[in-house]
N, C-alpha and C positions, 0 to 999 in steps of 0.2 A: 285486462291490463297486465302486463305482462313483469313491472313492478311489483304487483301480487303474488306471483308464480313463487314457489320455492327453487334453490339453486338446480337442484336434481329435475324438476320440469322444463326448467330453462335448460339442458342439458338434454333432454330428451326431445324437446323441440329442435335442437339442433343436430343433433344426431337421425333425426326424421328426413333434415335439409341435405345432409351429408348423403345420407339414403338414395334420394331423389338425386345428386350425383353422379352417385356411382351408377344409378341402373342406365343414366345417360353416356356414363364411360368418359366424364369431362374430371374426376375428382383428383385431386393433386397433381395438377402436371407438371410438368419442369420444363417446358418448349418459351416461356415468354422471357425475354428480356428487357431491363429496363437500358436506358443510357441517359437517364438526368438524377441529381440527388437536388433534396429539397433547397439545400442549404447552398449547393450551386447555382441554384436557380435565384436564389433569393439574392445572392453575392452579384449574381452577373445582371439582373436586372431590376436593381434597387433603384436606380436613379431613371428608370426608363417610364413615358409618359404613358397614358392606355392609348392615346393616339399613334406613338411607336411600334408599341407588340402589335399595334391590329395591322401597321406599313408590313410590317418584318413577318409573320404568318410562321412564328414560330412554334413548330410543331415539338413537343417531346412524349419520352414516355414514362413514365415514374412508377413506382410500389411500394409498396408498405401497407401497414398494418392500419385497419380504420375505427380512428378514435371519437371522431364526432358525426354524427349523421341530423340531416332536418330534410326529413322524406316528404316529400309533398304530390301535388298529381300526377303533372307532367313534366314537372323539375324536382332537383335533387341539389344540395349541396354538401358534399362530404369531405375530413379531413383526415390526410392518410400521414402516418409517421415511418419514415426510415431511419435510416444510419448518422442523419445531421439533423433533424428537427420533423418539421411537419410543413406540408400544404395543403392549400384546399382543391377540390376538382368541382367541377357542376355538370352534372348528368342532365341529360335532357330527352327525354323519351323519342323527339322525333329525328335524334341526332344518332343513335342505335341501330343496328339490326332489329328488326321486329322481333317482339318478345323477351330482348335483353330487358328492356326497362322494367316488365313488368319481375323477372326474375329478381333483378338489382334489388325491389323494392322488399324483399326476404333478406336479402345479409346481413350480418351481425355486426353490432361495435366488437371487433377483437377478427374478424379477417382479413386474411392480407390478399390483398387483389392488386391488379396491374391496369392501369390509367394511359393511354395515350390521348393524346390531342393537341389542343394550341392555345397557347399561352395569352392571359388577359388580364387584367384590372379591373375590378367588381368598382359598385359606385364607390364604396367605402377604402379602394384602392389596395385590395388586397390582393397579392399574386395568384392565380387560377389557372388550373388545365379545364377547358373547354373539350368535355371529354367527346370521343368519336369512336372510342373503344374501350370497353371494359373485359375483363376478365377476374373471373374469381380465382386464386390459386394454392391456398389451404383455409379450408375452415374451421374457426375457433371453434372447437365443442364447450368453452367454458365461459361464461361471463365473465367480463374483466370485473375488478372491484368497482362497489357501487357509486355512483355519479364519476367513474373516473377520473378523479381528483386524486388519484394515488392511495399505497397503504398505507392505513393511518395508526395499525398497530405494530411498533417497532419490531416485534420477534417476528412478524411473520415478514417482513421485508427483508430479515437476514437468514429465512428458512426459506423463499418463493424470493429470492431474487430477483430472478426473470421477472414478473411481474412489477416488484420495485422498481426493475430499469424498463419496462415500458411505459408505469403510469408515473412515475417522479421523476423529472427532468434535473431537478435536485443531484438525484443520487447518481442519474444518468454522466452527469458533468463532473461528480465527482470521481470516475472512472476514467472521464478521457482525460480528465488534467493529469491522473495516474497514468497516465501511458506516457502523457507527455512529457515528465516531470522523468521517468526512469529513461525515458528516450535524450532528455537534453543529460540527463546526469552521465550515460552510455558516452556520448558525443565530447562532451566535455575528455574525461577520461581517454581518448582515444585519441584529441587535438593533443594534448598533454603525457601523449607519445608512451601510454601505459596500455597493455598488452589484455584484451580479456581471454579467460581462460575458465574452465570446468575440472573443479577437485568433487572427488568420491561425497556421498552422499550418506553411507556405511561405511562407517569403520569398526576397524578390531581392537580401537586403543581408545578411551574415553578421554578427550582434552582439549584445548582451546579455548574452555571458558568457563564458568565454577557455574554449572547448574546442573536439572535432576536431567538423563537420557532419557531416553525411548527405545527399549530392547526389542529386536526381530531377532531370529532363528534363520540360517541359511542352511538348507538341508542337503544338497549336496555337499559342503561342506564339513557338513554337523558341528557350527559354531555358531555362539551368540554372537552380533553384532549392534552396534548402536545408530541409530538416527544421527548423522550431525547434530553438534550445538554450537561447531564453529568452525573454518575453514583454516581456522589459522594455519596452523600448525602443516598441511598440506601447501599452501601459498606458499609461506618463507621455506620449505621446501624447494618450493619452484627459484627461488632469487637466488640459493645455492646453487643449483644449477644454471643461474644465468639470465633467467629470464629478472631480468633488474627493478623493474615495474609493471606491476601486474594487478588486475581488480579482476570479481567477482560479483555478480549480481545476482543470486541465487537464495534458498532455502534453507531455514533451519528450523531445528527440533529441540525444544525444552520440556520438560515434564513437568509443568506450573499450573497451576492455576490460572481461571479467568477473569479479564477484569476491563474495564475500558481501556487502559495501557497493554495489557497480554492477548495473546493468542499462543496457542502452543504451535504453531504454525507459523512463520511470520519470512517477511525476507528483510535481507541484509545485502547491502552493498559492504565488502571487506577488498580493503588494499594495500600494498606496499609499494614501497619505494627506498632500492638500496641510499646510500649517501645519503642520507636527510634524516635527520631526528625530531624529536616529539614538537619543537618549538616549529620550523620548518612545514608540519603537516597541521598544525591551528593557523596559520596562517594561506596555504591551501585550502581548510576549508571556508576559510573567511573568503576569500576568490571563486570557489565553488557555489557558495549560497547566493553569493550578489550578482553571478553567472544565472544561477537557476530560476532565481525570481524574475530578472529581468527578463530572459526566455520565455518562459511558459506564464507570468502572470504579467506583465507587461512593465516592472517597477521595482527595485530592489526595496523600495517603501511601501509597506503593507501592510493595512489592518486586520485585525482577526478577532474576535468574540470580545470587542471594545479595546484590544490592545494594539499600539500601533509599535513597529519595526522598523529598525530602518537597516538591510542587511550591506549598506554602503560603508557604514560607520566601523571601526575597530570592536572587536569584542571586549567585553570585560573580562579579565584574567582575576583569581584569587585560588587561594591557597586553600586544599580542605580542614586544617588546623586553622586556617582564617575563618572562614565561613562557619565554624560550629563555635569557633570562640567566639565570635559577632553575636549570633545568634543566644548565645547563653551570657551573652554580658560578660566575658571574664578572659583575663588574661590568657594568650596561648600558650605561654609558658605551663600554665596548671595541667593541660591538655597531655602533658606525658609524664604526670604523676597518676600509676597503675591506681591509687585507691581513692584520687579525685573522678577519676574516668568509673569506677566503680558504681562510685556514690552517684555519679551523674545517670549511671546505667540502670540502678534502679529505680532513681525516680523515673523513668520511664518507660519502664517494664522491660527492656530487654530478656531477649529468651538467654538460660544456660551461660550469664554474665562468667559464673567462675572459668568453664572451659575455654573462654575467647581471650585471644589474644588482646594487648592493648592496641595493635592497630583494628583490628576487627571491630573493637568496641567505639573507636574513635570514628568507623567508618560506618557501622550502623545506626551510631548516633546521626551523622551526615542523614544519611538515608531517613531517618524519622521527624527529623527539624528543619533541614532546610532545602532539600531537593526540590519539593511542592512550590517554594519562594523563587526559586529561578525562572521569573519571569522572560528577561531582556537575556540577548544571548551572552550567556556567560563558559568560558571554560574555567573548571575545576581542576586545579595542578597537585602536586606531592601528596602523593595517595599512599598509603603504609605499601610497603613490602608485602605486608604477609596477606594482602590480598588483591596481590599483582602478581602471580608468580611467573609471569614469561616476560616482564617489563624488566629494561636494563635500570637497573644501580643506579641514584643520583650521584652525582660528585661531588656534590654538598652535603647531603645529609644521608648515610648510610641503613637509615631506618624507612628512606623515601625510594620512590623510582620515577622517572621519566615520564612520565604519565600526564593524560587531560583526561576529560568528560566534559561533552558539551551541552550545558541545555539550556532549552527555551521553551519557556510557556509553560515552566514547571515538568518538564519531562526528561530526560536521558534522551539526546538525541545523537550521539558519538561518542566512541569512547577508542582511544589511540594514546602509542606509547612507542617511545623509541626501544627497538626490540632486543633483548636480552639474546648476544651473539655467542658469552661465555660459556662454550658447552660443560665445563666443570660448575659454573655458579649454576646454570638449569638443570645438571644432575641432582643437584643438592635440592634445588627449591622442588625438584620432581618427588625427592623422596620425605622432604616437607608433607607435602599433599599426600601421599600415598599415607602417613602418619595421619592426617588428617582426616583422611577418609577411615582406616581400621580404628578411629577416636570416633566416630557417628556421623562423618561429615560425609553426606548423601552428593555433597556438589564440588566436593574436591573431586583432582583431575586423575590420572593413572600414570604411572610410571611409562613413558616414551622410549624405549631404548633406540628405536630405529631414526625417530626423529634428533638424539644423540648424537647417532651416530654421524647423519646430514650433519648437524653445527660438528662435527670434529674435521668435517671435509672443508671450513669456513663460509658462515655466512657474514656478507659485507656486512657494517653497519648499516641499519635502515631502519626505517617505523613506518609504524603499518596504524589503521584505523578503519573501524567499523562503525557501519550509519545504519541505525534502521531506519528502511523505505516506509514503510507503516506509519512511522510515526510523523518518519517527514514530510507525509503526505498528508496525513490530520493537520498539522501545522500549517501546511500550505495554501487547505482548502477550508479552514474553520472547523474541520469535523472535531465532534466532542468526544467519539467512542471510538479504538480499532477497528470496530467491528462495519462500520460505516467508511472504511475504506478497503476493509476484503469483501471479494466476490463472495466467496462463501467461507464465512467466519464458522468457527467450529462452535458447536451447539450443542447442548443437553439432552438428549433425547426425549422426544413429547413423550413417549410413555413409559 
């Protein structure tokens, strides 16, 4: 019984089959084509009787990958998986060239072979090729995982991928709603007459966004350079020059830690748009989300891991001096007294309380109390200054800036700000940060002069905002982990 076998025998029996192949000179070809997908077939003849397909002698030819077998003497029923799903075929020894059948009955669960014949209806009414031709055209050397019901231990679904998207239809689905979801968000953006565009990947200036880089070496050069951590800074670039509306769907780099929310990998959707300010782009993307759900999941009302949505509705707006004075019971007036903020910071451990600013401490407090609580979509408004620093000035309150953060289901899922044009105030907040960082601040930004120099050329007024795709794809699909919506999530090393 071949259940008994250890992996490495199962392996070596097929590797024996492979053998018997090649000495025939049939082994890996690339000469067959198919011209049917499962999932077309399924579409185009779901309502059709068995009395129809047998008028109509519908002949096709299909391939994929064989997931289920019930081998028998002179018949055979097997189900092969492609690119849409799976169907089944029925072998029939005297339907063959002599000898195919008897070969058939050696292939493995985990071959991909190519099926032609003519389409039928079993008694149980399940679509079938009535096969007339078979061919083998790569063979598995590996056993798939046991009883092919998928991997059942999560690290190795995000180490053997490939594997995860053959035996879990699960995780399969969660991939193409990812394609579909960056494809309708693409589409949207381009009806709405914004421009995409490709900024540098390495730069020689650290900034855009207050985290740790990722240092490479370019040796014809002989200069350190960093990974992105954010595009900004290149984008509103581009709207000084003219290009007015512009987005990005690409790659960045943080030097963080792992966690169900991180990946030090991840992508980002970032955009501008001159004329429009912070209040103008929450409103976008409240248009954006009730676009995208009803696209790709058929409903701007949607459940998720027992929480329902309804992305038609207005969001909820609150203030971050709202939201942590709620949260701690207390007036927001006390919220900008330095040694109430203090006192509040240690009860809660904050790191390095004396060296942070009172917005910093106002805003780590946010981050510790009540970010987890934003369930229903909320944007988060008047964020401190001193940890916005390419965000324009409010005009109400000079210690605030222009700013949202959006999230839902407890997570950061945008964060946008009408963009700080004054190239004399961004000198100043640039050499803020550059204090900040020769003070131990690892995620302050660097001193821009070239970027300077662009706002001394004018940048219109606009704001910009960045989405991570990651996360608004966990969101979209119920996934609990990042790592369950990258292909291949960064990982630990097994040894």
């Amino acid at each position: 019984m071949t259940e008994n076998l250890s992996e490495n025998d199962l392996i070596l029996q097929r590797r024996a089959k492979l053998d018997a192949l090649r000495k025939k000179g049939i082994a890996y070809p690339n000469t067959f084509r198919r011209d049917s997908l499962s999932g077309d077939l399924r579409n185009q003849y779901k309502e059709a009787s068995k009395e129809e397909l047998e008028e109509k002698s519908i002949q096709v030819t299909v391939a994929g990958r064989i997931m289920l077998q019930r081998i028998m003497g002179k018949a055979s029923f097997i189900t092969i998986q492609d690119m849409e799903g799976q169907i089944q075929a029925y072998i029939r020894s005297n339907d063959l060239p002599e000898g195919q059948y008897e070969d058939f009955k050696t292939w493995d669960l985990g071959d991909i072979i190519g099926v032609s014949g003519q389409l039928f209806l079993t008694k149980t009414g399940e679509l079938t090729v009535h096969a007339d031709s078979i061919e083998m055209l790569t063979k598995s050397l590996r056993p798939l995982p046991e009883k092919h019901s998928g991997l059942v231990d999560t690290e190795q679904r995000y180490r053997k991928r490939y594997l995860d998207l053959i035996t879990n239809p699960d995780s399969l689905d969660i991939f193409k709603k990812r394609s579909q979801i960056v494809s309708s968000i693409r589409d949207f953006f381009i009806k709405n007459n914004y421009l995409e565009v490709e900024t540098p990947m390495m730069h020689s200036v650290l900034g855009g966004a207050a985290a740790k880089p990722f240092t490479t070496h370019h040796n014809a050069l002989d200069m350190d350079l960093y990974l992105r951590i954010a595009p900004e800074l290149y984008l509103k670039r581009l709207v000084v020059g003219g290009l007015e509306k512009v987005f990005e769907i690409n790659r960045n780099f943080r030097n963080e830690g792992l966690s169900t929310k991180h990946n030090p990998e991840f992508t980002m959707l970032e955009y501008y748009s001159a004329y429009a300010d912070f209040n103008d782009q929450m409103a976008f993307i409240e248009d954006l989300f009730k676009a995208l759900t009803e696209q790709v999941l058929g409903s701007s009302k949607i459940d998720q891991n027992g929480v329902s949505y309804d992305f038609s509705q207005p969001f909820k707006k609150i203030s971050l001096k709202d939201a942590v004075s709620e949260k701690l019971s207390v007036d927001s007036s006390s919220l900008e007294e330095r040694n109430f903020l203090l006192e509040i910071g240690k009860k809660y451990k904050l790191d390095n309380l004396d060296n942070l600013s009172d917005g910093k401490i106002l805003f780590e407090l946010f981050e510790e109390l009540v970010e987890d609580d934003l369930i229903q979509p909320t944007f988060i408004t008047g964020y401190p200054k001193d940890v916005s620093p390419l965000s324009r000035s409010s005009d109400v309150n000079i210690l605030e800036v222009d700013r949202f953060e959006l999230f839902i289901g407890g997570k950061e899922i945008a964060n946008g700000f009408s963009e700080l044009n004054d190239p004399d105030d961004q000198a100043e907040r640039f050499r803020m940060q550059v204090d900040q960082k020769t003070a131990g601040d690892e995620e302050a930004m660097e001193y821009d002069s070239d970027y300077i120099e662009a706002l001394e050329y004018g940048l219109p007024p606009c704001a910009g905002v960045g989405i991570g795709i990651d996360r608004l794809v966990m969101l979209l699909t119920g996934a609990q982990s990042i790592r369950d919506v990258l292909l291949f999530p960064q990982m630990k090393p097994k040894n």
